[in-house]
C-alpha positions in Angstrom: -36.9 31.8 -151.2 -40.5 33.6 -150.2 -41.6 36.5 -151.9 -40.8 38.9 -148.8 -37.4 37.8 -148.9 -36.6 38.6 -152.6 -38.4 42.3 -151.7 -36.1 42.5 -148.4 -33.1 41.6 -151.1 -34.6 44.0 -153.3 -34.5 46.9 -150.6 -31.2 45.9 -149.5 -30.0 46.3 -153.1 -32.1 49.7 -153.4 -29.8 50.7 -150.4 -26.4 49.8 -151.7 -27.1 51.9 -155.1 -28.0 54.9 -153.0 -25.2 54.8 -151.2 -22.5 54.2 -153.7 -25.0 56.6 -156.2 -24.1 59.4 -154.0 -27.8 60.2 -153.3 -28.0 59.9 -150.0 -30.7 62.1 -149.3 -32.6 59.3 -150.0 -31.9 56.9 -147.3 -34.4 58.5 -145.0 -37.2 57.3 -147.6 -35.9 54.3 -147.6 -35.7 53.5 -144.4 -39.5 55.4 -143.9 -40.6 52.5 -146.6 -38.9 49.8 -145.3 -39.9 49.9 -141.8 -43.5 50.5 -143.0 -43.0 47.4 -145.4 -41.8 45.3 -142.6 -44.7 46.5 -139.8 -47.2 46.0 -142.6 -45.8 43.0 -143.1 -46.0 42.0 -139.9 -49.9 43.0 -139.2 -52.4 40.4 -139.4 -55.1 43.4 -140.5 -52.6 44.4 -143.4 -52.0 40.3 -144.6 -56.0 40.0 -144.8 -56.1 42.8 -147.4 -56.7 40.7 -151.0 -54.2 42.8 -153.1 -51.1 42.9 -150.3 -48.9 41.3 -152.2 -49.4 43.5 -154.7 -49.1 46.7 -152.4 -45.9 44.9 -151.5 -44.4 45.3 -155.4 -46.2 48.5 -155.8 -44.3 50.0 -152.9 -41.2 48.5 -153.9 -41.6 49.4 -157.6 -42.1 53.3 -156.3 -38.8 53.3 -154.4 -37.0 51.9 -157.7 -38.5 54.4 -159.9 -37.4 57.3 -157.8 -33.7 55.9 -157.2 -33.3 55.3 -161.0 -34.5 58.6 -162.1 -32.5 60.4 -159.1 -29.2 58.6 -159.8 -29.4 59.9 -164.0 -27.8 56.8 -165.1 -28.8 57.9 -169.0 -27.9 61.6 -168.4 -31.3 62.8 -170.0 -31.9 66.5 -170.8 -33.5 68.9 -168.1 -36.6 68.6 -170.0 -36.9 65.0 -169.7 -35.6 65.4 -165.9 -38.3 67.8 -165.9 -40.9 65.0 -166.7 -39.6 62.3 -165.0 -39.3 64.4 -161.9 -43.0 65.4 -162.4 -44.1 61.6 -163.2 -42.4 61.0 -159.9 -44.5 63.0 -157.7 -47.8 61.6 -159.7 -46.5 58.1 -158.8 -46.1 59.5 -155.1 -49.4 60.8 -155.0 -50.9 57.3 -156.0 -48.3 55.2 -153.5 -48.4 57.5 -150.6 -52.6 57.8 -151.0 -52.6 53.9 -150.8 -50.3 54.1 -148.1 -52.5 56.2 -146.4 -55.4 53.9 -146.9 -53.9 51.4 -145.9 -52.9 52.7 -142.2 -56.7 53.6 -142.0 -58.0 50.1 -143.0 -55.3 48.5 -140.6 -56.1 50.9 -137.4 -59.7 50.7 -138.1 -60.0 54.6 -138.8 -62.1 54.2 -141.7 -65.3 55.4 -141.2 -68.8 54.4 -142.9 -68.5 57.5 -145.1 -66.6 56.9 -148.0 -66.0 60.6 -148.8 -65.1 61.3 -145.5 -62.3 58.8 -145.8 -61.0 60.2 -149.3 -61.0 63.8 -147.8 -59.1 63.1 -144.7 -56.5 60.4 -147.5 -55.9 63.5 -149.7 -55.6 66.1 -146.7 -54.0 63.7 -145.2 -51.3 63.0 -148.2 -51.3 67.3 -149.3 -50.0 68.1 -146.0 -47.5 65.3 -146.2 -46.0 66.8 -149.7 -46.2 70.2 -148.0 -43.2 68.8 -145.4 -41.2 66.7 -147.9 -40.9 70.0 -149.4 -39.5 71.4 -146.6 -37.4 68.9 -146.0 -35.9 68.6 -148.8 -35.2 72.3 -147.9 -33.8 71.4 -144.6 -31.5 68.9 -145.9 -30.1 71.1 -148.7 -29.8 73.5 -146.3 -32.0 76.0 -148.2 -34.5 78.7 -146.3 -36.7 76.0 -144.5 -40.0 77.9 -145.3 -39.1 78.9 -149.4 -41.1 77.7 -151.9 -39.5 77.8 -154.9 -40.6 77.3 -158.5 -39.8 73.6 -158.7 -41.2 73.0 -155.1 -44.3 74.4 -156.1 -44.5 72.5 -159.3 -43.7 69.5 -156.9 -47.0 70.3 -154.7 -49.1 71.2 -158.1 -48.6 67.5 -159.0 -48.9 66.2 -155.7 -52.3 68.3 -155.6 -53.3 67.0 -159.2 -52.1 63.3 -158.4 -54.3 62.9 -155.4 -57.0 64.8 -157.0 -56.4 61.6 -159.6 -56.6 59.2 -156.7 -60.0 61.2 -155.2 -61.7 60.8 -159.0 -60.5 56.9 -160.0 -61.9 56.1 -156.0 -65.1 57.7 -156.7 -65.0 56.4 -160.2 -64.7 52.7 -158.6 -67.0 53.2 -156.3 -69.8 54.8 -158.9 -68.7 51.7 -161.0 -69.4 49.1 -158.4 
C-alpha cells in the first residue's frame, strides 16, 4: 500500500472518530483538508515541491492533533484545555501559512518579492482566523459578529503564530 493510501485510511479513520466523538463541528475541516489534500495531490505543480510528502504528514498530523485535543479523551483540567487549545491555533497558524504558500507556489502567485509574498501569506491567513471565528459562532449559534474572550485569545495566537511563520521565513531566508 502507497503512502497516499495509508493518509486517505488515515483521514477516513479521522472521520469515523469525529463522528462517533460527537464533534461534529469538525467535519467541515475535515472535509476543507481532505479535498485540498486530494487536489494537491493531484497537481503536478504541488508533486514537484521537494518536501510534499512531508506537507502531506504535516497536514495530516494537524487534523489529528486537533481531533485528539477536541474529543478530551484524558479529561485534562481547563488550564491544560486552555494550553492545548492555545498550542492548537499556534499549530494552525504554521499549517494554514504553509497552506497558503503552497496555493501561491502552485497558481504561480508568488511574486519576485519575497516580503510581498509573506505579507499577503499572513493577511491572507489573519483574515482567515477572523471567519473561523465567526463560524465557529454561526455554528454554535452564538451572535455571529461577538468576539468573546476566548475568540480573541484564539486570534491573539493566530496573530502571534503567523508573526512566528513571518520571522522563521525571514530568518531562513537571512540564513541562506
Amino acid at each position: 500500500m502507497n503512502q497516499l493510501n495509508i493518509q486517505r485510511l488515515l483521514f477516513l479513520f479521522l472521520f469515523f472518530v469525529t463522528i462517533v466523538s460527537n464533534i461534529s463541528f469538525l467535519l467541515i475541516y475535515e472535509v476543507l483538508f481532505y479535498l485540498s489534500f486530494e487536489y494537491l495531490n493531484s497537481n503536478s505543480n504541488y508533486l514537484k515541491i521537494k518536501s510534499h510528502k512531508f506537507y502531506n504528514w504535516l497536514f495530516l498530523s494537524f487534523l489529528g492533533f486537533i481531533i485528539f485535543v477536541r474529543i478530551d479523551i484524558f479529561n485534562f483540567s481547563k488550564t491544560i484545555d486552555y494550553h492545548l487549545n492555545s498550542l492548537e491555533h499556534l499549530f494552525f497558524a504554521f499549517v494554514i501559512c504553509l497552506t497558503l504558500y503552497v496555493y501561491m507556489l502552485i497558481f504561480n502567485l508568488i511574486s519576485s518579492k519575497f516580503y510581498l509574498n509573506l505579507l499577503i501569506v499572513f493577511i491572507a491567513f489573519n483574515g482567515i482566523g477572523f471567519l473561523n471565528e465567526y463560524f465557529q459562532n454561526f455554528y454554535q449559534q452564538k451572535p455571529i459578529f461577538y468576539l468573546k474572550e476566548t475568540n480573541i485569545k484564539d486570534i491573539i495566537i493566530n496573530i502571534i503564530g503567523s508573526s512566528l511563520v513571518v520571522i522563521l521565513s525571514l530568518f531562513y531566508k537571512f540564513k541562506n
